[in-house]
Each structure stands twice: as C-alpha cells, then as structure tokens.
Backbone as a ProteinNet text record, in pm:
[ID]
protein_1_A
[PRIMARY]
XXXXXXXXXXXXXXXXXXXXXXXXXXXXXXXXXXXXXXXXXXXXXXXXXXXXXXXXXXXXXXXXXXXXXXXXXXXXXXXXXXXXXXXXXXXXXXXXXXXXXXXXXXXXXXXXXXXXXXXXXXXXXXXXXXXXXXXXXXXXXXXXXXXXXXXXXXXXXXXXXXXXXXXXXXXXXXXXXXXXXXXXXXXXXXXXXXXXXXXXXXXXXXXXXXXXXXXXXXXXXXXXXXXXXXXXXXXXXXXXXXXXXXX
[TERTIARY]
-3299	-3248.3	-3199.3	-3263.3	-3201.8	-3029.7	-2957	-2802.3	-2751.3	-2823	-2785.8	-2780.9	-2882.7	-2884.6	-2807.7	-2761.2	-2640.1	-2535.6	-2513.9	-2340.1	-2309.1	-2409.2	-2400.6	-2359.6	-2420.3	-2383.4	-2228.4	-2154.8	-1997.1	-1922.8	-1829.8	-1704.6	-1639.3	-1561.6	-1513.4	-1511.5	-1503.8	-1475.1	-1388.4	-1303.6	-1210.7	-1238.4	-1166.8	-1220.9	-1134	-1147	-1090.8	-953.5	-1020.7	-956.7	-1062.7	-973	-1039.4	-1189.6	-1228.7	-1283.2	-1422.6	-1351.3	-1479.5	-1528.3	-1391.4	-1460.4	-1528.1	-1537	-1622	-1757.6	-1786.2	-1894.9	-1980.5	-1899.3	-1941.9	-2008.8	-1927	-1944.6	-2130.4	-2087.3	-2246.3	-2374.2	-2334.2	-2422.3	-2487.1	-2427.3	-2447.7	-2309.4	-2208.5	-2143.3	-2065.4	-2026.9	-1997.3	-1861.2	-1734.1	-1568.7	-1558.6	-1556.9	-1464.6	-1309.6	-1241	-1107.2	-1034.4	-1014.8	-874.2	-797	-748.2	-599.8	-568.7	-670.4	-591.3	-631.6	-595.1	-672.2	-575.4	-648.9	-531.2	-491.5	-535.8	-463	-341.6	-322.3	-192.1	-100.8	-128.7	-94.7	-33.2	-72.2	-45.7	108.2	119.2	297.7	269.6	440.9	427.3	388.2	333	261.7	386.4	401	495.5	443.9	568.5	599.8	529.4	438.7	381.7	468.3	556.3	612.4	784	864.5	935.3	1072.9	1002.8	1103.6	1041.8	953.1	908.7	1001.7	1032.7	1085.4	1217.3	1281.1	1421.3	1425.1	1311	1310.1	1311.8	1203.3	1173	1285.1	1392.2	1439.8	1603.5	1605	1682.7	1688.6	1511.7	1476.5	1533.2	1470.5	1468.4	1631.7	1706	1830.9	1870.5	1906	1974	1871	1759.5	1670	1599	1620.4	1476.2	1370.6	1234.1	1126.1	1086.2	954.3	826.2	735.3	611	504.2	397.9	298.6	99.8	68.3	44.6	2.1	-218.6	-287.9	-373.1	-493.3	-458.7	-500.5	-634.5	-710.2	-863.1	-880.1	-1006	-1046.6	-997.3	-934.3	-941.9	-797	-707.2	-591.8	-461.5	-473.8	-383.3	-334.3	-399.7	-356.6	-275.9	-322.6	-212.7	-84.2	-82.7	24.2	106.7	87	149.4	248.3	135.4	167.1	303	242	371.1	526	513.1	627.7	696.3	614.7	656	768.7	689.1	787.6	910.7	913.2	1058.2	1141.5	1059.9	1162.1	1237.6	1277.2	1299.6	1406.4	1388.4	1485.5	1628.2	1510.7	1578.8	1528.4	1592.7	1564.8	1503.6	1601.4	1566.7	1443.7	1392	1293.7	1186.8	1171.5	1053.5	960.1	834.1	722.5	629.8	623	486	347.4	251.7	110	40.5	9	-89.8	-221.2	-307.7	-448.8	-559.8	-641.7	-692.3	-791.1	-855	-906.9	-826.5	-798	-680.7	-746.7	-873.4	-890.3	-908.4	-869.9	-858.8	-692.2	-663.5	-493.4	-514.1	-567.1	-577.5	-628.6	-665.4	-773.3	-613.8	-539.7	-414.5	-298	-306.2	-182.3	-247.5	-399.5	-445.3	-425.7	-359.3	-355.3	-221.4	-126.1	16.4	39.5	9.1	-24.4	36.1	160	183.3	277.7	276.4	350.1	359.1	444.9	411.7	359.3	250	179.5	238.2	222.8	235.7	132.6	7	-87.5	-66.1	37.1	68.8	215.4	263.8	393.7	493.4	450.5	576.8	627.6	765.9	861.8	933.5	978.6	981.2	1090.9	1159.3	1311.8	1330.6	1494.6	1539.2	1476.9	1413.7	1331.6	1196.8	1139.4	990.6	1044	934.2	919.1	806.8	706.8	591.4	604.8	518.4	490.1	368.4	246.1	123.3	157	111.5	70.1	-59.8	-86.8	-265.9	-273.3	-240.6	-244.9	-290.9	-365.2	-441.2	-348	-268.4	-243.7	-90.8	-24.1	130.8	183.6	105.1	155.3	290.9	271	397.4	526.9	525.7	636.2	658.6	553.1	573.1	620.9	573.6	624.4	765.1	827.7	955.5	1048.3	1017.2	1070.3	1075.8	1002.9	968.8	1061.4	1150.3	1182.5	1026.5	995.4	906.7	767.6	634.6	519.4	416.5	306.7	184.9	77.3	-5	-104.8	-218.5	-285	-440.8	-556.3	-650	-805.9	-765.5	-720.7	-721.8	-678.6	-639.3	-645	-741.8	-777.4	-895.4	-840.8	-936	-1115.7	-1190.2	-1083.8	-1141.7	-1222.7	-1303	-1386.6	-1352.3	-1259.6	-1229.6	-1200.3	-1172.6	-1101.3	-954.5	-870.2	-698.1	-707	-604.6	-588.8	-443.6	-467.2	-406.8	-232.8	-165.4	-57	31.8	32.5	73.4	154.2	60.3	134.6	276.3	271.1	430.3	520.1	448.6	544.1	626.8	540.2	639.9	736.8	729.6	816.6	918	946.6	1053.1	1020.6	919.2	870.7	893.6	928.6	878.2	733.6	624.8	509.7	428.6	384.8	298.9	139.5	60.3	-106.1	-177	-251	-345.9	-450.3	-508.5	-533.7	-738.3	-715	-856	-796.2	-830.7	-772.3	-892	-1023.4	-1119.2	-1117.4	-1056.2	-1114.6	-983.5	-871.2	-760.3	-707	-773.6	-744.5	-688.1	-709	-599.9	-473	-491.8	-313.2	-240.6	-316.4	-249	-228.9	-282.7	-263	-159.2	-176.6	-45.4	79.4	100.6	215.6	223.4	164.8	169.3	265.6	359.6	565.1	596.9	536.7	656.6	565.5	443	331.9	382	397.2	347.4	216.8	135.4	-34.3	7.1	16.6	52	-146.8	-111.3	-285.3	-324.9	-161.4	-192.4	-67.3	-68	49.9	173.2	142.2	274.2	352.6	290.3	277	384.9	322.4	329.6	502.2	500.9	607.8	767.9	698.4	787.3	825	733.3	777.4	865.9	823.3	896	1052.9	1062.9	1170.1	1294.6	1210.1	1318.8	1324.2	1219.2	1281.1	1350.8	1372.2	1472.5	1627.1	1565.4	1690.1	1806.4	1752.6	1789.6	1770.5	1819	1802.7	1857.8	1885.2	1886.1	1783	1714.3	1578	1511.6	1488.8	1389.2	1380.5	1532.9	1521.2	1476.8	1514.9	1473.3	1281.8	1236.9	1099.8	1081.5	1087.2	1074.5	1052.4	1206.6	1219.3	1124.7	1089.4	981.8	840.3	827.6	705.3	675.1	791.9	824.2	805.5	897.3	827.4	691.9	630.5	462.2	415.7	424.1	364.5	413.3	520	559.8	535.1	460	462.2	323.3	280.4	151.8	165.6	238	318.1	264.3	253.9	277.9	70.5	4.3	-155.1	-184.4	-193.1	-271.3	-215.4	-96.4	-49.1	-124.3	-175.6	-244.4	-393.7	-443.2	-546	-568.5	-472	-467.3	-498	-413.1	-370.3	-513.6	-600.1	-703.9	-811.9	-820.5	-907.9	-877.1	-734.5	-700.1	-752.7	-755.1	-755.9	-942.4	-998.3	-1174.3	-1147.9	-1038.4	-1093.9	-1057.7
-890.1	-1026.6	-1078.2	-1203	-1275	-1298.1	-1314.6	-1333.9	-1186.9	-1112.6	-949.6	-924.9	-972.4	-914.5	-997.7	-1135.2	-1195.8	-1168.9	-1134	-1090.2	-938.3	-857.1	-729.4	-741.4	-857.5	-872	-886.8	-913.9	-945.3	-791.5	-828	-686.9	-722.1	-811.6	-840.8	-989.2	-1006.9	-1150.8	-1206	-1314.6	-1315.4	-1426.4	-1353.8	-1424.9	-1492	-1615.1	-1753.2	-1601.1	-1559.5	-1504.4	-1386.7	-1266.5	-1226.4	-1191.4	-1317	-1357.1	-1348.5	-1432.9	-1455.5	-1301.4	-1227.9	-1153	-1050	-1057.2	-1008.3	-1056.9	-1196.9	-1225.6	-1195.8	-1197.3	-1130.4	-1015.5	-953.5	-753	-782	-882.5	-892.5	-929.1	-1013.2	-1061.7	-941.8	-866.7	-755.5	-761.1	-805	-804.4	-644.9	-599.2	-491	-453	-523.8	-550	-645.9	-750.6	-844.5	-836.3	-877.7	-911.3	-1011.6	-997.3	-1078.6	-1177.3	-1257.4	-1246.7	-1403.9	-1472.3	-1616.1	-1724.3	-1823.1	-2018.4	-2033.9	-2101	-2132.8	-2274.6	-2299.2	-2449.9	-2433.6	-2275	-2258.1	-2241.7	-2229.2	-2183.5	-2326.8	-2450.3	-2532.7	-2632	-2702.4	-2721.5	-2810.6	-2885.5	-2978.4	-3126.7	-3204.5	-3347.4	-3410.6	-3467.8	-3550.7	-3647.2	-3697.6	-3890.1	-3952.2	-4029.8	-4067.1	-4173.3	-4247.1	-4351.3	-4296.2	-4278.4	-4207.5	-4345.2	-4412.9	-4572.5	-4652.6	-4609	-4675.7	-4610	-4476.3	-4432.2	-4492	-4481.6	-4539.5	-4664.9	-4753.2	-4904	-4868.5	-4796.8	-4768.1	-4727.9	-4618.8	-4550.1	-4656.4	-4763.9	-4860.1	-4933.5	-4982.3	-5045.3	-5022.9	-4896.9	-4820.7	-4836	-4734.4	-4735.7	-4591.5	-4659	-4533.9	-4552.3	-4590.9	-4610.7	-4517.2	-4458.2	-4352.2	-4399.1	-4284.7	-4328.9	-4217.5	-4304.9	-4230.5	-4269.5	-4155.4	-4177.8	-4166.6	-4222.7	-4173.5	-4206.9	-4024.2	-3983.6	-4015.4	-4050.1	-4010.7	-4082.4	-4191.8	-4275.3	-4306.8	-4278.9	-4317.4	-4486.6	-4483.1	-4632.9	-4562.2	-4661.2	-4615.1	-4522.1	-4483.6	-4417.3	-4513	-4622.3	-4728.7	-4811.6	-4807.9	-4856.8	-4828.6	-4654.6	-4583.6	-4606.1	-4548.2	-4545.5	-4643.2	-4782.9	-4922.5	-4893.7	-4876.8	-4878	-4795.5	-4663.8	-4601.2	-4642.2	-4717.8	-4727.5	-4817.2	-4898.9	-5033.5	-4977.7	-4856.4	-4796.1	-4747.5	-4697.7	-4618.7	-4713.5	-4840.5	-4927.7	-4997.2	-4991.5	-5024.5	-4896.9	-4812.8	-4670.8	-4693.3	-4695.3	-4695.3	-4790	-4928.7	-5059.5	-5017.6	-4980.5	-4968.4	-4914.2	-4866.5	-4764.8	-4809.2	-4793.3	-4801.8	-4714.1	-4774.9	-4679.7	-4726.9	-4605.4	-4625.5	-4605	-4642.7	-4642.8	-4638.3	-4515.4	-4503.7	-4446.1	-4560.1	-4526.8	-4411	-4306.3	-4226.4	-4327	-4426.8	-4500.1	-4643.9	-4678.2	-4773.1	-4924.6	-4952.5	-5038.4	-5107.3	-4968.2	-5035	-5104.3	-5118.9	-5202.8	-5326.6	-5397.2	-5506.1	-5538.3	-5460.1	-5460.3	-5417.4	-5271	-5237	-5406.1	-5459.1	-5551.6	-5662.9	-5650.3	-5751.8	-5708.5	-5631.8	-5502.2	-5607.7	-5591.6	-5587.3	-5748.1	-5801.4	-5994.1	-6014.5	-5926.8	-5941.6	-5767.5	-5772.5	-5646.7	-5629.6	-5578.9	-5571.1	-5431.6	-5479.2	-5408.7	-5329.3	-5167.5	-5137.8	-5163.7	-5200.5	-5221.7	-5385	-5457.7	-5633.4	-5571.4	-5447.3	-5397.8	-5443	-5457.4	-5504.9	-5419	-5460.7	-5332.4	-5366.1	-5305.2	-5338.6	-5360.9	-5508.1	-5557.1	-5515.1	-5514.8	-5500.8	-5527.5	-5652.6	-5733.3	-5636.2	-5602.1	-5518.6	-5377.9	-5397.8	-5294.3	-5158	-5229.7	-5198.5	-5182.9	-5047.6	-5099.5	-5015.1	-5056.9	-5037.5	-5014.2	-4894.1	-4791.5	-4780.5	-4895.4	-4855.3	-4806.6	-4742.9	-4714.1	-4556.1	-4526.5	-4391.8	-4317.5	-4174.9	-4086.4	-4118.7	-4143.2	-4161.6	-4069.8	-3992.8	-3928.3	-3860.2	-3834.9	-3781.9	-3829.8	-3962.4	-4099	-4107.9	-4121.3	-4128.5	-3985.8	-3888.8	-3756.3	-3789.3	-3788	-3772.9	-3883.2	-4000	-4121.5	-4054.6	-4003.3	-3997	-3845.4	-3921.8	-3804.3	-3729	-3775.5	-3686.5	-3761.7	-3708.2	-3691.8	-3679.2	-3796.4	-3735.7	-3767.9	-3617.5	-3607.4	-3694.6	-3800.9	-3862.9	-3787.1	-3875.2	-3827.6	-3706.2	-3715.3	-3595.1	-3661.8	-3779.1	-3828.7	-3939.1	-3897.6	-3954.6	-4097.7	-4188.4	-4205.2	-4140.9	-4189.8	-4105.6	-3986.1	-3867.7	-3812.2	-3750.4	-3727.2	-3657.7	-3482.2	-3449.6	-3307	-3266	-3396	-3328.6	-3347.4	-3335.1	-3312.4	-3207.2	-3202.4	-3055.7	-3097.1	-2961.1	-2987.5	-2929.9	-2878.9	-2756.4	-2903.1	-3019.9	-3128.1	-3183.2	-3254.1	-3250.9	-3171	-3046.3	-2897	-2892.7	-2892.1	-2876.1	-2939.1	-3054.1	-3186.6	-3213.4	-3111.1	-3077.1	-3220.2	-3212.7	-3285	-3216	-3263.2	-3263	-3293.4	-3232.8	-3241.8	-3289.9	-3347.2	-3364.6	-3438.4	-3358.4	-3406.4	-3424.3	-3467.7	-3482.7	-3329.3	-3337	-3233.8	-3223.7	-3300.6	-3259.8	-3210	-3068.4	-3035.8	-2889.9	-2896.8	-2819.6	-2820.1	-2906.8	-2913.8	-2799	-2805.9	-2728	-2646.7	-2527	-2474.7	-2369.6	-2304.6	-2197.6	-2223	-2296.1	-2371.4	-2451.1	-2490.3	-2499.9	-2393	-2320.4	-2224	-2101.8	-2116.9	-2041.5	-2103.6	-2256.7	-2322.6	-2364.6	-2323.4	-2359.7	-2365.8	-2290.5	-2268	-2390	-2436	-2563.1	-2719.6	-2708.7	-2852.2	-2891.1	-3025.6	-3061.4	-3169.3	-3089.2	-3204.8	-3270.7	-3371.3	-3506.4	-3574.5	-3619.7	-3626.3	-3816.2	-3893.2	-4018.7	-4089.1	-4194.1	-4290.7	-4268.6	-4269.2	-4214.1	-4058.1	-3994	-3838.5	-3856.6	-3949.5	-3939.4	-4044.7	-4129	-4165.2	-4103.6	-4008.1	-3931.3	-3819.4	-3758.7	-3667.1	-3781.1	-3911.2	-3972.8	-3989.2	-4032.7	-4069.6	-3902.5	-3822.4	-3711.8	-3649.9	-3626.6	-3600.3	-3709.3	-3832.6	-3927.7	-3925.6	-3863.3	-3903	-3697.8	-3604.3	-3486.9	-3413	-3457.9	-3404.2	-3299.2	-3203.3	-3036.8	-2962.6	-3059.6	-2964.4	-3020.6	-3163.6	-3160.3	-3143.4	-3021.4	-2991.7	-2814	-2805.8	-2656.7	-2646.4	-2767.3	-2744.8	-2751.2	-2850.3	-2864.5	-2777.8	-2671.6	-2539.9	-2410.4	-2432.2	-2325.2	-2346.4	-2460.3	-2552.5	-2519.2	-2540.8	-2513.4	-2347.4	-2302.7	-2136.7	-2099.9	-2110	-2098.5	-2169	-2257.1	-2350.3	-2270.6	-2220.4	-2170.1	-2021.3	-1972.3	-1812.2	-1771.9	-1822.5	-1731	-1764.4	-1905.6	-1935	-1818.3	-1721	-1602.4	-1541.3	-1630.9	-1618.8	-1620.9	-1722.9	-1717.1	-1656.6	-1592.3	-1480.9	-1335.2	-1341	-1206.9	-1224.7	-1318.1	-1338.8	-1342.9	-1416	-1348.4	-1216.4	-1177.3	-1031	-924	-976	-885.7	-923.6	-1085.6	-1096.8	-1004.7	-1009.7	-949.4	-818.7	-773.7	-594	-597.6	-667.5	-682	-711.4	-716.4	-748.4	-610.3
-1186.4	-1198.5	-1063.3	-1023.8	-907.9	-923.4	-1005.5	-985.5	-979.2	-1051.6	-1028.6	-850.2	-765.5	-656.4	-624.3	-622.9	-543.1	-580.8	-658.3	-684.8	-689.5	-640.5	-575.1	-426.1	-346.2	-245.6	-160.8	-253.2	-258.8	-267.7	-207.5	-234.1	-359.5	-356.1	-452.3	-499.3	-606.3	-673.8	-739.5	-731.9	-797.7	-896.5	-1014.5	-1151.8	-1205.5	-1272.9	-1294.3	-1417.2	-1519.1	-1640.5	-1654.7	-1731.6	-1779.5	-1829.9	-1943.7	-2008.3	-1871.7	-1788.2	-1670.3	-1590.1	-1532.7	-1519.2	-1581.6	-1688.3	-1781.6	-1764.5	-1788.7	-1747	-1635.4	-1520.2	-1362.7	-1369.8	-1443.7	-1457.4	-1535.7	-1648.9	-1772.8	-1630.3	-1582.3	-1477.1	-1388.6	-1329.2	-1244.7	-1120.4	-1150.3	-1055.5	-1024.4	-896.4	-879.6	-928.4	-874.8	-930.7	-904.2	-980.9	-1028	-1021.4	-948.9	-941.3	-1030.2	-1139.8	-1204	-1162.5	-1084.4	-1061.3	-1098.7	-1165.2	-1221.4	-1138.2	-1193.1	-1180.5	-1035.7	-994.2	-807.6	-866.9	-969.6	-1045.2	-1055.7	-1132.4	-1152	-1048.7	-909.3	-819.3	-716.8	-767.9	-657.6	-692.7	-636.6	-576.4	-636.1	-671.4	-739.1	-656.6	-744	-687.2	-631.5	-523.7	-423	-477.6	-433.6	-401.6	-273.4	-277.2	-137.7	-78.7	-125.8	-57.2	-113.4	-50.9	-113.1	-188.4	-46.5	-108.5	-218.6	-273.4	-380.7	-490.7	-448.3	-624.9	-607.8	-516.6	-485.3	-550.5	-523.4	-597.9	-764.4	-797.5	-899	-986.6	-931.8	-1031.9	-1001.8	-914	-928.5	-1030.6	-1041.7	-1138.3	-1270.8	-1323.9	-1425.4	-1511.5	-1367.8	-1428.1	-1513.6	-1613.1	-1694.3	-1812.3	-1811.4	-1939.4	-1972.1	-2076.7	-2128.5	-2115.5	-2023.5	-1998.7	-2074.2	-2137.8	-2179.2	-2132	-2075.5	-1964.2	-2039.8	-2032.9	-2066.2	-1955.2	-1913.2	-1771.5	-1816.2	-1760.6	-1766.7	-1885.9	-1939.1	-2052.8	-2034.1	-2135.7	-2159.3	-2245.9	-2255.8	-2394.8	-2479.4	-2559.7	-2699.1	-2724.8	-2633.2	-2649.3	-2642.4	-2533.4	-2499.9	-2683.4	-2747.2	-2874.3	-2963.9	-2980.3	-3006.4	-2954.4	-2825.2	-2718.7	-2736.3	-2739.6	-2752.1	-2880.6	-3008.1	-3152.7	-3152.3	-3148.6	-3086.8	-3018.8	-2891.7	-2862.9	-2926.4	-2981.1	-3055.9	-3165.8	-3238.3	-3363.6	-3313.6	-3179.2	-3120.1	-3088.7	-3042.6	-2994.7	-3065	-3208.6	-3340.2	-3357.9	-3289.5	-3303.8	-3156.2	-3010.5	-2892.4	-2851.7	-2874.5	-2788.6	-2663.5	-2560.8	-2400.1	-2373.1	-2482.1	-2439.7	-2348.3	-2199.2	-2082.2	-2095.4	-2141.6	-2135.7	-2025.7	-1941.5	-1867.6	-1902.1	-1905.1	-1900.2	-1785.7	-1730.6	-1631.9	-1665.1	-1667.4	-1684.9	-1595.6	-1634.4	-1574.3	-1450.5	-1454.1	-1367.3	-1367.6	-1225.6	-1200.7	-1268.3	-1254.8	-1218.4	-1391.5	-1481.1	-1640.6	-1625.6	-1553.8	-1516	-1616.3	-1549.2	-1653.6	-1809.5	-1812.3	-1958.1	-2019.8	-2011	-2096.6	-2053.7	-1969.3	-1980.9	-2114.3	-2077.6	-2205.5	-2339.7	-2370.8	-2496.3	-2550.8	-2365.8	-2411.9	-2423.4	-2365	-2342.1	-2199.6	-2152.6	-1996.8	-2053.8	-1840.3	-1834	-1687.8	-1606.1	-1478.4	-1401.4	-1271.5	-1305.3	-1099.5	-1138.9	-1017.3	-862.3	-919.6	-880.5	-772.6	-833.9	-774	-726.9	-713.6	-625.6	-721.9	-855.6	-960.6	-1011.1	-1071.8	-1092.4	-1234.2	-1339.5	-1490.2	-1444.1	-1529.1	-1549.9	-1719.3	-1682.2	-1836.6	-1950	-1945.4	-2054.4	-2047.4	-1954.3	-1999.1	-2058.9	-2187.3	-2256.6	-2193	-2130.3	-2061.7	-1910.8	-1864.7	-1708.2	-1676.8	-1625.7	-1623.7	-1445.1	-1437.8	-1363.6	-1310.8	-1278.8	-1229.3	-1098.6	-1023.5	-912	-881.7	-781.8	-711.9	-688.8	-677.6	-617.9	-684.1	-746.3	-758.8	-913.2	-978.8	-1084.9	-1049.5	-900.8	-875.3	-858.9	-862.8	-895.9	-1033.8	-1102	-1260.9	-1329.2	-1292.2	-1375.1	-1326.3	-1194	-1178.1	-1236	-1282.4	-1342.2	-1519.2	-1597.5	-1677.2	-1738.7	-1815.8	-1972.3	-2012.7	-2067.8	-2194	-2154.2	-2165.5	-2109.4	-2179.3	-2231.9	-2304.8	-2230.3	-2205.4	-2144.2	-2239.1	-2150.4	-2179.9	-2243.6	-2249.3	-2287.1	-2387.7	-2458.8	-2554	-2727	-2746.1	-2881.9	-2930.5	-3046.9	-3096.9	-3112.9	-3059.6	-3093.1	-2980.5	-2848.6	-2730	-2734.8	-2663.2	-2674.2	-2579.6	-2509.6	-2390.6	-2409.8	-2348	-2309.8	-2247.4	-2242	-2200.2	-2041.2	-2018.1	-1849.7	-1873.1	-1753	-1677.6	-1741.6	-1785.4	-1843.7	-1686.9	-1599	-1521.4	-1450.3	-1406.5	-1340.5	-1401.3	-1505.7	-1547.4	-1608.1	-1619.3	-1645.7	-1505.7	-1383.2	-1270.6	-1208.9	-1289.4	-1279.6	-1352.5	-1478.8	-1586.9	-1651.9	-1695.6	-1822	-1951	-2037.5	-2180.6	-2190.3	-2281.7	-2306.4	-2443.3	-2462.8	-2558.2	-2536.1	-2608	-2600.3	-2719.2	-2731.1	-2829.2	-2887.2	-3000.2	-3037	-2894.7	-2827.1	-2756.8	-2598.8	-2614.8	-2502.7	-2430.9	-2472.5	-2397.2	-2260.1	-2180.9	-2074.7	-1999.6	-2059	-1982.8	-2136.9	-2238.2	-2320.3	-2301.5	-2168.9	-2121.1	-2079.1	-1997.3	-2004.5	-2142.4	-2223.2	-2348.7	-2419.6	-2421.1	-2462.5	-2407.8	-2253.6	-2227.3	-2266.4	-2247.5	-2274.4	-2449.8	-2478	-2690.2	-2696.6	-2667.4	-2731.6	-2661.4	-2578.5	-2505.3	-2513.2	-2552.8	-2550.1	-2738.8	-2733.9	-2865.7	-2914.6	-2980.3	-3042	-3131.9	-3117.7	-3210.7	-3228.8	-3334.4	-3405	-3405.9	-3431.9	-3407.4	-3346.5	-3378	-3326.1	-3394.4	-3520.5	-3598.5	-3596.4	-3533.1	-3458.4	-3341.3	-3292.9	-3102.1	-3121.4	-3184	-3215.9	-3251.3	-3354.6	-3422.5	-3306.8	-3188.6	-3090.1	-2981.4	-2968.7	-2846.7	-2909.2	-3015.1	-3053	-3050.9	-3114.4	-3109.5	-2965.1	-2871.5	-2717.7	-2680.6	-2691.1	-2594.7	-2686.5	-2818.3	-2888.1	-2889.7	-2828.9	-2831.5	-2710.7	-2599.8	-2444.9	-2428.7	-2542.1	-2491.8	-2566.2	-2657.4	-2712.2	-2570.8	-2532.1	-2453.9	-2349.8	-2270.1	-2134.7	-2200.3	-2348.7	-2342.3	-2349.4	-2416.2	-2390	-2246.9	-2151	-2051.7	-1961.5	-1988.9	-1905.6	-1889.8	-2050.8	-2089.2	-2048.9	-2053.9	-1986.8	-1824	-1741.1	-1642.1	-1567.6	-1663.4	-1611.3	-1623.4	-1759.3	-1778.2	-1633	-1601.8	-1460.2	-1321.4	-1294.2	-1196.5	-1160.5	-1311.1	-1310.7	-1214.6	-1117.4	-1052.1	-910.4	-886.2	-740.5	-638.6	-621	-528.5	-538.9	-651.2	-635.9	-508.3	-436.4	-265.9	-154.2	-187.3	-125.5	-187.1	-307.9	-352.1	-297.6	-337.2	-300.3	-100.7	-46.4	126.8	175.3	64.7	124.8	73.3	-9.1	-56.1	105.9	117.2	218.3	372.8	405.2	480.9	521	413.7	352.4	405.1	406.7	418.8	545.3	670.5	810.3	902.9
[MASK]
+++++++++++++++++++++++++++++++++++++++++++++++++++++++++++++++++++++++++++++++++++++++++++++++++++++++++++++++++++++++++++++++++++++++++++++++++++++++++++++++++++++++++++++++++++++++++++++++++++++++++++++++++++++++++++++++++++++++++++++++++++++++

C-alpha cells in the first residue's frame, strides 16, 4: 500500500486521540504518538482593542449578559424568542448576538426591527435589549463581557456541527449548545459535566434564566468547564521536547 510506505517513513506521529492513533497503526504506521488536539492547547482569545471593552463594559454596567457566540440561519429566532421569555423574568437582561459571518449583521437587526450594531462602533444603552456583534476577530471581547454562553450552528433547523466549546470555557463562561455538535464531539464530550444541550427556545430560555438568576451554580459550571479547557496547556511543551529528542 502507497500510505503504508509513507507513514513508515516518519519516526513518530502524533495523534489527534486515541481513536486516531489507532487508525495510523491500521494504515501501516510504525508508533503513533498520543498526546492530544493542540486546540486544546491554545491561550485564551484576547481583546484586540483593549479600549473598546473599557467602553463596552462601561456601557454594559452591572447588567447580566447573555452571549450567542457563533450564530447560523435559522438559529437567530430561537435566540431572540428566547431572550424575549427571560426578559419577562430579568428585565435588564443584555443579550449579545454575534453572528458566525459578520456580514449577516444586518439581516439579525431585521429580525429585531433596530439594535445597535458593533459593526457602526455602536454600543447598547439601558433601553437596548439587543446588541449585534457583527464584527471579525473580537469573541474575545464578547466571551469576557458575557455571564453565560451558547455556542452557534448546533440548534435545529440549522444543519451545522457546534463550534469549539474550549473558547468560552477559558474565559469562565457558563456553557450551553445545541444538540448538533459533530464537528467538536470530543470536547463535548470531555466537558459533558459542565456544557448544557438545550433542544429549543424554550430550553435555551429555561438555562439563561437559571444561570443569570444563580451565580454560584454558574461559576461552579464555569469552573469545571474551565479546568477541562486548561488541562493539556503544557501539550507543545511535550510535543517540543519529543522533536528535540530527534536532533
């Protein structure tokens, strides 16, 4: 077999899981090395403007935020429906909406009828219920603004696969996703004890309302969330030190 002779060629390989290097070994590989995702391994997402959060969390205030990191078609409806029911529970309640591609910015303010949008450098007043997040590279502004956290592309009608939970675990988020989560099922799966799958709006509701309304369950999920994310930190130091060992 042609992949048999290329992956004989290697000393060693290092394998995403288990599972994979198993596959390596099925292939013809010689040792396969173990040692885990370098996903898990990377730092938490910064603030690129650091005076923006300063405005931001001026803005904000003392208001419970709930975030949708990562929003597909077809999820923003929910999401809305949702906060609409909490806000009937916790007036103040600031929810952000940041869409997985910026440039659906406008299409979600047409959802909401207005909203201000980070994208025009606008910033939510008391009166907004809403604040649309369309902007490139800033999850790391929003996780840190944000109580409690539901990861995108993962509730139906959408068709997606989840995004990465490891980002607002390291940010001492509270978590919750939708039941579509193939695309990152090992990290849900390592974090199961600390993620919650809510199935619709009345789901996702019922989790926003009890994390903003019980901030020592939702710093104990958070925490637990947090360690699962922080536990492999010291990967590209293992992985250095093997390359090293080959010079």
């Amino acid at each position: 077999m042609t992949i048999k002779k290329i992956l004989q060629c290697f000393t060693w390989i290092s394998a995403r899981t288990e599972n994979d290097a198993q596959r390596f070994m099925t292939l013809g590989a010689r040792k396969p090395l173990c040692v885990g995702d370098l996903k898990t391994a990377a730092p938490a997402l910064s603030v690129v403007d650091t005076q923006h959060y300063i405005l931001a969390r001026n803005a904000i205030a003392d208001r419970p935020v709930f975030l949708a990191a990562s929003t597909h078609v077809g999820e923003e409806e929910h999401i809305i429906r949702a906060v609409y029911n909490v806000r009937e529970v916790i007036p103040n309640i600031l929810a952000i909406i940041v869409p997985r591609h910026p440039q659906r910015g406008h299409d979600i303010v047409s959802l909401l009828g207005s909203a201000p949008q980070r994208s025009l450098g606008q910033f939510p007043t008391l009166q907004d219920t809403f604040w649309v997040g369309d902007t490139l590279g800033e999850l790391g502004l929003f996780f840190r603004l944000a109580n409690c956290v539901f990861m995108g592309n993962s509730l139906p009608p959408c068709t997606g696969g989840g995004h990465n939970p490891y980002e607002p675990a390291r940010l001492d988020c509270a978590i919750a996703s939708g039941p579509l989560i193939d695309n990152f099922l090992e990290a849900f799966q390592n974090m199961q004890d600390s993620i919650t799958i809510v199935h619709n709006a009345t789901h996702l509701a019922q989790w926003v309302e009890k994390m903003l309304s019980n901030p020592l369950e939702r710093k104990k999920l958070a925490e637990q969330a947090k360690a699962v994310a922080l536990a492999y930190q010291n990967l590209p130091s293992i992985l250095a030190d093997h390359i090293l060992s080959l010079i």
